[in-house]
C-alpha positions as a Markdown table, in Angstrom:
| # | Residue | x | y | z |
|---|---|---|---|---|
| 1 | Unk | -33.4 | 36.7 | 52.5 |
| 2 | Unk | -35.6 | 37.2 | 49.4 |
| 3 | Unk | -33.8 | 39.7 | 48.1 |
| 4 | Unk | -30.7 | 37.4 | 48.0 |
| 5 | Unk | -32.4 | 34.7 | 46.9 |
| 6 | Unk | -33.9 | 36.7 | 43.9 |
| 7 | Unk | -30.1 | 38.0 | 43.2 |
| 8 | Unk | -29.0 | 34.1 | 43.6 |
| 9 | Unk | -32.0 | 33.1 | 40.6 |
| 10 | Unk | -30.7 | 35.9 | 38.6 |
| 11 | Unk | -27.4 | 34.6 | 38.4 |
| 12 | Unk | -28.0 | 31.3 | 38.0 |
| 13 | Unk | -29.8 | 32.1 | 35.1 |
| 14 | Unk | -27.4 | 34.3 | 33.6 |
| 15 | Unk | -24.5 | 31.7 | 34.2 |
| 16 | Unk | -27.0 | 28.5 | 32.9 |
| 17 | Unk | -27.7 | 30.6 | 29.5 |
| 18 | Unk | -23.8 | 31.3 | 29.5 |
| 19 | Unk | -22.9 | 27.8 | 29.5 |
| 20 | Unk | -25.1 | 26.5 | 27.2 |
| 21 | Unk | -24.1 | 29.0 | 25.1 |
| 22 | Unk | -20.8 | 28.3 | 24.9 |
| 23 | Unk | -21.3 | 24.5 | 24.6 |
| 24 | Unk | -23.9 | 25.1 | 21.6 |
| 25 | Unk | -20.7 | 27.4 | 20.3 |
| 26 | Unk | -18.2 | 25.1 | 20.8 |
| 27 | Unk | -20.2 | 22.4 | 19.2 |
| 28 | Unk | -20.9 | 24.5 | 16.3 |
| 29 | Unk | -17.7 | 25.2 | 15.5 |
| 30 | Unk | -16.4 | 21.6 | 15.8 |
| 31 | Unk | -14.2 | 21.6 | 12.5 |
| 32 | Unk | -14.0 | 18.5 | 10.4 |
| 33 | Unk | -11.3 | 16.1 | 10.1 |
| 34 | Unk | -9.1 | 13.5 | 8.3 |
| 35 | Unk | -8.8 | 10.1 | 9.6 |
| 36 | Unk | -6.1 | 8.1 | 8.3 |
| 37 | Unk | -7.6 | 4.1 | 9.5 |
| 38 | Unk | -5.4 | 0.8 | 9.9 |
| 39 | Unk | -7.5 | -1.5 | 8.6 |
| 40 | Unk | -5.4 | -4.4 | 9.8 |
| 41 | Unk | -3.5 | -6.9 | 7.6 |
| 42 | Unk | -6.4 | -9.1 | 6.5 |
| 43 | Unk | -9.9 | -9.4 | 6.9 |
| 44 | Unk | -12.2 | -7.1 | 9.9 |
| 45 | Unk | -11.9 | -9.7 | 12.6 |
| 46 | Unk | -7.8 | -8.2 | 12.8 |
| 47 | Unk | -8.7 | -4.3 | 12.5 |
| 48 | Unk | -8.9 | -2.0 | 15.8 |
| 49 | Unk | -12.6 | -1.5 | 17.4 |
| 50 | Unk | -11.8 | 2.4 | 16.9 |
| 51 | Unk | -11.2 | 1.9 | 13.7 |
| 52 | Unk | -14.4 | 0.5 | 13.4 |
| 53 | Unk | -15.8 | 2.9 | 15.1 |
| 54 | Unk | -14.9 | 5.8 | 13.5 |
| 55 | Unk | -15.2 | 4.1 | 9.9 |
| 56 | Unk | -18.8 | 3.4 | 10.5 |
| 57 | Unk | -19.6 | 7.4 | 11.9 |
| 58 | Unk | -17.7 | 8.9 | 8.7 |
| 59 | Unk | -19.3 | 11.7 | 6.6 |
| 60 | Unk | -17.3 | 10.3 | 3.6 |
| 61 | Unk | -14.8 | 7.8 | 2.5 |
| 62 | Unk | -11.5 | 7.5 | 0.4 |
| 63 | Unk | -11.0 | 4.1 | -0.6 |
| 64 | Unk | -10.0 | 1.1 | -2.7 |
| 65 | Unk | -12.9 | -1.5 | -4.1 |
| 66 | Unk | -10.9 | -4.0 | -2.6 |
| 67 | Unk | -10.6 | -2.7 | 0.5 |
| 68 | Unk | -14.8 | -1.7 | 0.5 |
| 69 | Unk | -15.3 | -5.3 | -0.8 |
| 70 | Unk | -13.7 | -6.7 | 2.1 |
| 71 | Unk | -15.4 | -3.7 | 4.8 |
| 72 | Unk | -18.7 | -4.1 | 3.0 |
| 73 | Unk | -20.6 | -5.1 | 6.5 |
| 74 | Unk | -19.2 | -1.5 | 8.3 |
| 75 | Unk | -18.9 | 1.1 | 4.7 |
| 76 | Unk | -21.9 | 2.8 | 3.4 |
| 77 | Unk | -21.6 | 2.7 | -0.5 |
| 78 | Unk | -22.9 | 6.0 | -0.5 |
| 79 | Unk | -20.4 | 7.5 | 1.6 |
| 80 | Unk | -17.0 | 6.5 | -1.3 |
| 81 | Unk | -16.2 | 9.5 | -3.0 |
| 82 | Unk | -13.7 | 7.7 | -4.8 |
| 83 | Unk | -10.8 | 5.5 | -4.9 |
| 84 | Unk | -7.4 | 7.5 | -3.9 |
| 85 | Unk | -4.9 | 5.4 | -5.3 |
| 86 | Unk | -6.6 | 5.2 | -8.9 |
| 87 | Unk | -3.8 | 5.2 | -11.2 |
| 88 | Unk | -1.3 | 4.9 | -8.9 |
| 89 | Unk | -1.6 | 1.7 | -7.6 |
| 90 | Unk | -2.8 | -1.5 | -9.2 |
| 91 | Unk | -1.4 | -3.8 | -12.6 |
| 92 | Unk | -1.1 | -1.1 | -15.1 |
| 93 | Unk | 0.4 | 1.6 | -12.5 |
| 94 | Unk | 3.0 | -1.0 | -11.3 |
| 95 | Unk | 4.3 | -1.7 | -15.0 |
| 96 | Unk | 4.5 | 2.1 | -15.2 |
| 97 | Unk | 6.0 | 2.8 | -12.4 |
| 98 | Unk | 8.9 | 0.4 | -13.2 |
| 99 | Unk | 9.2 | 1.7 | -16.9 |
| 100 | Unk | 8.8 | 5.4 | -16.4 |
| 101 | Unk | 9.4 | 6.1 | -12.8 |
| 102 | Unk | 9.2 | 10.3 | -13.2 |
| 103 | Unk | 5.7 | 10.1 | -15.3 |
| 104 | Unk | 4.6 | 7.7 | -12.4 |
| 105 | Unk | 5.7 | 10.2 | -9.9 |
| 106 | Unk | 4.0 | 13.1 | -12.0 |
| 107 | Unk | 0.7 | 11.0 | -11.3 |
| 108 | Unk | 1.2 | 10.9 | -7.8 |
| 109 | Unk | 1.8 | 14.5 | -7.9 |
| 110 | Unk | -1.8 | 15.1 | -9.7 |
| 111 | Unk | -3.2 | 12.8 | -7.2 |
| 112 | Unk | -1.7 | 14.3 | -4.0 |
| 113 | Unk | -3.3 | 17.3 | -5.3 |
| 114 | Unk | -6.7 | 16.4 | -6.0 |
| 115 | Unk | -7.0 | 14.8 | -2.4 |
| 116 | Unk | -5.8 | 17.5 | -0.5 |
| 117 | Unk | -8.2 | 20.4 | -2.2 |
| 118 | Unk | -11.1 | 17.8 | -1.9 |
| 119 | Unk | -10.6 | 17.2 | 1.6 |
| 120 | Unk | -10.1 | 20.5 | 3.0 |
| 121 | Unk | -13.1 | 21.4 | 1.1 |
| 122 | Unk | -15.0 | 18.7 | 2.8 |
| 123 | Unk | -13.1 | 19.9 | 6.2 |
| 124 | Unk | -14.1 | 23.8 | 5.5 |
| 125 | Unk | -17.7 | 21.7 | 5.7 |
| 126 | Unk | -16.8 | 19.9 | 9.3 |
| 127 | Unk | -17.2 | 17.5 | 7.3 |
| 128 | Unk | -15.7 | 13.6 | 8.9 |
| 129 | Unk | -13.5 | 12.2 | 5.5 |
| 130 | Unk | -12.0 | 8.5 | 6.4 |
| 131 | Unk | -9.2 | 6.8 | 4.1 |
| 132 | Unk | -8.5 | 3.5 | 4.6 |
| 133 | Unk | -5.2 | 2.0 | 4.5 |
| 134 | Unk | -3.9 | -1.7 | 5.1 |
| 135 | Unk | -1.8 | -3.0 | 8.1 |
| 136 | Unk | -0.1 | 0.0 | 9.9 |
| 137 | Unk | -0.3 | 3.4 | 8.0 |
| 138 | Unk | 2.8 | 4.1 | 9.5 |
| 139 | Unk | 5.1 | 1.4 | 8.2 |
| 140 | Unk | 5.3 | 1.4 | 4.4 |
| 141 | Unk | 1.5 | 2.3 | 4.4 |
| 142 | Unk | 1.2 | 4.4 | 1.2 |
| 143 | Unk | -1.3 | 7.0 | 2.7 |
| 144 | Unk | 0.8 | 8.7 | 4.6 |
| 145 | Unk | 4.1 | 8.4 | 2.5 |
| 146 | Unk | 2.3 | 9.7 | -1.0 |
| 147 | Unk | -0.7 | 11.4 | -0.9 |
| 148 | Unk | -0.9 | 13.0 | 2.4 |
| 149 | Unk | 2.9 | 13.8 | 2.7 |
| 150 | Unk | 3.1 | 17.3 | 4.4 |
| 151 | Unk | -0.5 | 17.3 | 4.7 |
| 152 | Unk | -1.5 | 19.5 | 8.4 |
| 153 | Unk | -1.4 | 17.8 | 11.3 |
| 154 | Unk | -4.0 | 20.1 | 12.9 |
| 155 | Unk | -7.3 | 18.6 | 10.7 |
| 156 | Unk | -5.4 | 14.8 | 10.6 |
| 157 | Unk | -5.8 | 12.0 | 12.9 |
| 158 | Unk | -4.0 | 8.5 | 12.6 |
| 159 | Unk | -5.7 | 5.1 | 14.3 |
| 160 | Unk | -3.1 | 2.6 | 14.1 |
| 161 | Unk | -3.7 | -1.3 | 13.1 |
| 162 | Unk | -1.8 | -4.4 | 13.5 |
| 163 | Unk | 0.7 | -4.8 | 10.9 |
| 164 | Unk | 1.6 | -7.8 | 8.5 |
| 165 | Unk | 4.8 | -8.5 | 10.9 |
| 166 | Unk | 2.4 | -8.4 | 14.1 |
| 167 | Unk | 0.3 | -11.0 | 11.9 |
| 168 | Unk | 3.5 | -12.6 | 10.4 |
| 169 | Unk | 5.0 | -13.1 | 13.7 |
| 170 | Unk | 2.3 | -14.4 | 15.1 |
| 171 | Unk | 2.2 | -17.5 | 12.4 |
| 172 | Unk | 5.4 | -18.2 | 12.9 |
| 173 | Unk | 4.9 | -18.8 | 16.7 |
| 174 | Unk | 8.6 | -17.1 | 17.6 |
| 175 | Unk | 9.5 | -14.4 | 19.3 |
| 176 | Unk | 11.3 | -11.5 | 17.2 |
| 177 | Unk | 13.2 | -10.3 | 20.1 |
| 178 | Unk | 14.2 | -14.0 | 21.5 |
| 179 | Unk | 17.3 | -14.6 | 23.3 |
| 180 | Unk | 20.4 | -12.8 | 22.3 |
| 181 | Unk | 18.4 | -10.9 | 19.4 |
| 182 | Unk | 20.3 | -7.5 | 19.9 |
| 183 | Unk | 17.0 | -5.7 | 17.8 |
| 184 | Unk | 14.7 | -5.8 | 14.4 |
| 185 | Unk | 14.9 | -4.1 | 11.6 |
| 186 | Unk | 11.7 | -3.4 | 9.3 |
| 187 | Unk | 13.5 | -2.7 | 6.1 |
| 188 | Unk | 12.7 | -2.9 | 1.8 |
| 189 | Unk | 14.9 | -3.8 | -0.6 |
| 190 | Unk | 14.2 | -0.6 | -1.8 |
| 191 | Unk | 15.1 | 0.7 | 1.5 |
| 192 | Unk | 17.9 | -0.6 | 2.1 |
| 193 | Unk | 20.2 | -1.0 | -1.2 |
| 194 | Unk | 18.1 | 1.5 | -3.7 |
| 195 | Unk | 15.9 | 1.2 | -6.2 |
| 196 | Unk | 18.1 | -0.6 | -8.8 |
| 197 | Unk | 20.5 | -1.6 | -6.0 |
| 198 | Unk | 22.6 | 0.7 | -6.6 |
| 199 | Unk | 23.7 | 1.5 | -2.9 |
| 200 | Unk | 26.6 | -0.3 | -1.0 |
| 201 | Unk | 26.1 | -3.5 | 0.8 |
| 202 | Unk | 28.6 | -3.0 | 3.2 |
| 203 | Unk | 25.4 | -2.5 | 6.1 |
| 204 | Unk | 24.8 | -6.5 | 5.7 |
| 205 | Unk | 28.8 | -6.8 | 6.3 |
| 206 | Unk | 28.3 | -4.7 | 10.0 |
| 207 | Unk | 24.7 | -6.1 | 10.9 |
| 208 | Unk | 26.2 | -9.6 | 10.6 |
| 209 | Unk | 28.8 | -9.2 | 13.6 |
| 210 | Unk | 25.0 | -8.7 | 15.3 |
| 211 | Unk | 22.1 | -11.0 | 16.5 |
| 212 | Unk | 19.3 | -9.6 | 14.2 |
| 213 | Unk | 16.0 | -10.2 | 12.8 |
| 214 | Unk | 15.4 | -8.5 | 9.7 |
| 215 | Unk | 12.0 | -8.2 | 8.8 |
| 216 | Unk | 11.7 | -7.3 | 4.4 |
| 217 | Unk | 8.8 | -5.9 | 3.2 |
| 218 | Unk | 8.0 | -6.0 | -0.7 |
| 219 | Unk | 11.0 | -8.4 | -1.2 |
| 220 | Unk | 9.4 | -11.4 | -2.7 |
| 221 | Unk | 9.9 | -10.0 | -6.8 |
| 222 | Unk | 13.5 | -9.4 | -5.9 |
| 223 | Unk | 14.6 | -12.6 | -3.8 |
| 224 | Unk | 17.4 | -13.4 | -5.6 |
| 225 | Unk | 19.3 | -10.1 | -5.3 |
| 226 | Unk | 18.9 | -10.4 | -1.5 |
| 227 | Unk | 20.3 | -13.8 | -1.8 |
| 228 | Unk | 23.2 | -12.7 | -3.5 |
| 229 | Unk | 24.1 | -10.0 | -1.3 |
| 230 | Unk | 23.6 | -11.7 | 2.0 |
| 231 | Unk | 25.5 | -14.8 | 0.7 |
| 232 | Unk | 29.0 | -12.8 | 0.5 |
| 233 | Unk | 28.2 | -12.0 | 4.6 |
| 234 | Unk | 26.5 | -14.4 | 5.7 |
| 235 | Unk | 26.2 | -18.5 | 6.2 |
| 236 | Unk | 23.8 | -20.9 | 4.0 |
| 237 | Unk | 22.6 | -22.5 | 6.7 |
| 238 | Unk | 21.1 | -18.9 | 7.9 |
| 239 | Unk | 17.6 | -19.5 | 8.8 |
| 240 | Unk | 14.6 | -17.6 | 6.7 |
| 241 | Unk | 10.9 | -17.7 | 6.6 |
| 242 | Unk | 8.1 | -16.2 | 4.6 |
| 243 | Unk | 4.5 | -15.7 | 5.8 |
| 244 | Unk | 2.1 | -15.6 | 2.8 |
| 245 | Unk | -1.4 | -13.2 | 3.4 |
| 246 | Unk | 0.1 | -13.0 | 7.0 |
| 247 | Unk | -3.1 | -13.0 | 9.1 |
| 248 | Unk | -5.8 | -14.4 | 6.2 |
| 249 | Unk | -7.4 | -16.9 | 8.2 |
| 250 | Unk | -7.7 | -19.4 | 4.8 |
| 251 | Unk | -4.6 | -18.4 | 3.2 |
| 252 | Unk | -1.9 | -18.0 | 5.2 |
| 253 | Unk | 1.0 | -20.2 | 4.8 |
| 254 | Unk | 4.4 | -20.5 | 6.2 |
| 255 | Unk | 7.9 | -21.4 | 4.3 |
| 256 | Unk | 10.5 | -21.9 | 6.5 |
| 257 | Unk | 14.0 | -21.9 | 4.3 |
| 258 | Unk | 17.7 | -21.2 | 4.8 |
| 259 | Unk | 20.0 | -18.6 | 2.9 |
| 260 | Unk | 21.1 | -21.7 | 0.1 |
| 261 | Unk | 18.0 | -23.3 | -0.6 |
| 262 | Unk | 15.1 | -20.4 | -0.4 |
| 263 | Unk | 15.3 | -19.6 | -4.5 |
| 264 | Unk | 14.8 | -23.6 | -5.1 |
| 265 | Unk | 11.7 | -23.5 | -2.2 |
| 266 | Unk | 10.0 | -20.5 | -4.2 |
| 267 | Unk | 10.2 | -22.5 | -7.3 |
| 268 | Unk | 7.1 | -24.0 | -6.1 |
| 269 | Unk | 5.2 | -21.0 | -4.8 |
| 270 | Unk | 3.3 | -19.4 | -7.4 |
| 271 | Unk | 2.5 | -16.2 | -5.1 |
| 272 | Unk | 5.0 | -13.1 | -5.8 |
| 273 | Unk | 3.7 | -10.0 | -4.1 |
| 274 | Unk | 1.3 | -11.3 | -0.9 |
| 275 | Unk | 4.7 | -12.2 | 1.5 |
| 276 | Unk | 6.8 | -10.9 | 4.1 |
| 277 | Unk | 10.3 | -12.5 | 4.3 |
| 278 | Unk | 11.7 | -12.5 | 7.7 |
| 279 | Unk | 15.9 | -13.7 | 8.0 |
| 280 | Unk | 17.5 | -14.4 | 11.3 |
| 281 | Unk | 17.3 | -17.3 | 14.2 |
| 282 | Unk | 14.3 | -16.3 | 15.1 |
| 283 | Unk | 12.5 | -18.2 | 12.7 |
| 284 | Unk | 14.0 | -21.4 | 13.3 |
């Protein structure tokens, strides 16, 4: 009974230094990783508690001024490497952008670039790196689209966030998918005709034989070229709405409009950009 009882010790040892081993090991070799956070529409009280979470135990972070002005309470100054959309986004990127579209893609290029070789860097470190991005980063959130196109899937980890038509939908007090609403599209201008609407309209001609809401992100500089195309397809009397800083607490606003009178309702909205236009009887 000793003897086995020695043998039994022995063992035990062996297989407690064993397995604390091989936690210490795996622990050790932890690599580091990118998140990619959805910071919400608007302000914090609208972003994910994970995203909180994980924005708060980050080693370093990629982001705006904007968005660390409005994070301030949760972001560590020290922790900002830098800004990753310097020179691609902003006033001065936007004019270039629409005047040389190639040397504004060459930029992106150079940026793309720079990201990637600083974050696997900080990755061959196990080291955390965060980027925030607004709304979802998986519709028309430019992380994803731009700079971290093709970037490996193995080191990078996406936290969704509640989008601006979550936030818009929920001003409006409507349901998207309401009664005979056959499904939603989440669409651009861009998207949908082209850049410099140069593709066929002929889509609005088949989605008007449905029941659709059609949700248009980045369409309020280019209203009147929607108008124009949906008014060959389409009735004046179609119902539209707009949800300015869709989920801002003191700024959001609602326009409710049809197809022939939304250009003369803008006329007294200074705001250009901040908007999502949503068309269809849902928004009646």
């Amino acid at each position: 009974m000793i003897r086995i009882s020695m043998c039994f010790r022995i063992v035990a040892s062996i297989l407690f230094v064993v397995i604390c081993f091989g936690v210490s090991f795996c622990y050790g070799a932890e690599a580091g990783k990118l998140y990619v956070l959805g910071m919400g529409p608007s302000d914090p009280d609208l972003t994910a508690p994970r995203a909180i979470l994980i924005l708060e135990k980050a080693d370093i972070l990629l982001c705006s001024s904007r968005m660390q002005e409005k994070f301030r309470k949760y972001i560590d100054p020290q922790k900002v490497a830098f800004n990753p959309w310097e020179g691609i986004h902003g006033e001065e990127a936007a004019k270039l952008r629409k005047s040389d579209y190639d040397k504004w893609l060459q930029r992106v290029e150079k940026r793309k670039k720079k990201i990637f070789d600083f974050v696997m860097d900080a990755i061959g470190q196990k080291k955390t790196v965060v980027m925030l991005d607004g709304g979802d980063p998986c519709v028309y959130g430019p992380s994803l689209y731009w700079l971290l196109k093709g970037f490996d899937h193995q080191y990078l980890e996406v936290i969704p966030g509640i989008g601006a038509f979550n936030a818009a939908s929920a001003a409006l007090k409507r349901p998207m998918t309401g009664k005979n609403t056959r499904f939603v599209m989440l669409t651009s201008p861009d998207s949908l005709f082209g850049k410099y609407y140069e593709k066929d309209d002929g889509i609005l001609k088949s989605l008007s034989r449905y029941e659709t809401t059609m949700v248009f992100y980045m369409a309020l500089s280019s209203t009147d070229k929607l108008v124009e195309r949906f008014s060959k397809y389409y009735p004046s009397d179609l119902p539209l709405a707009i949800v300015y800083y869709a989920g801002y607490s003191e700024k959001e606003k609602v326009l409710r409009s049809r197809l022939g009178s939304i250009l003369d309702d803008l006329k007294k909205i200074d705001e250009k950009w901040m908007g999502l236009l949503i068309i269809g009887n849902a928004v009646k």
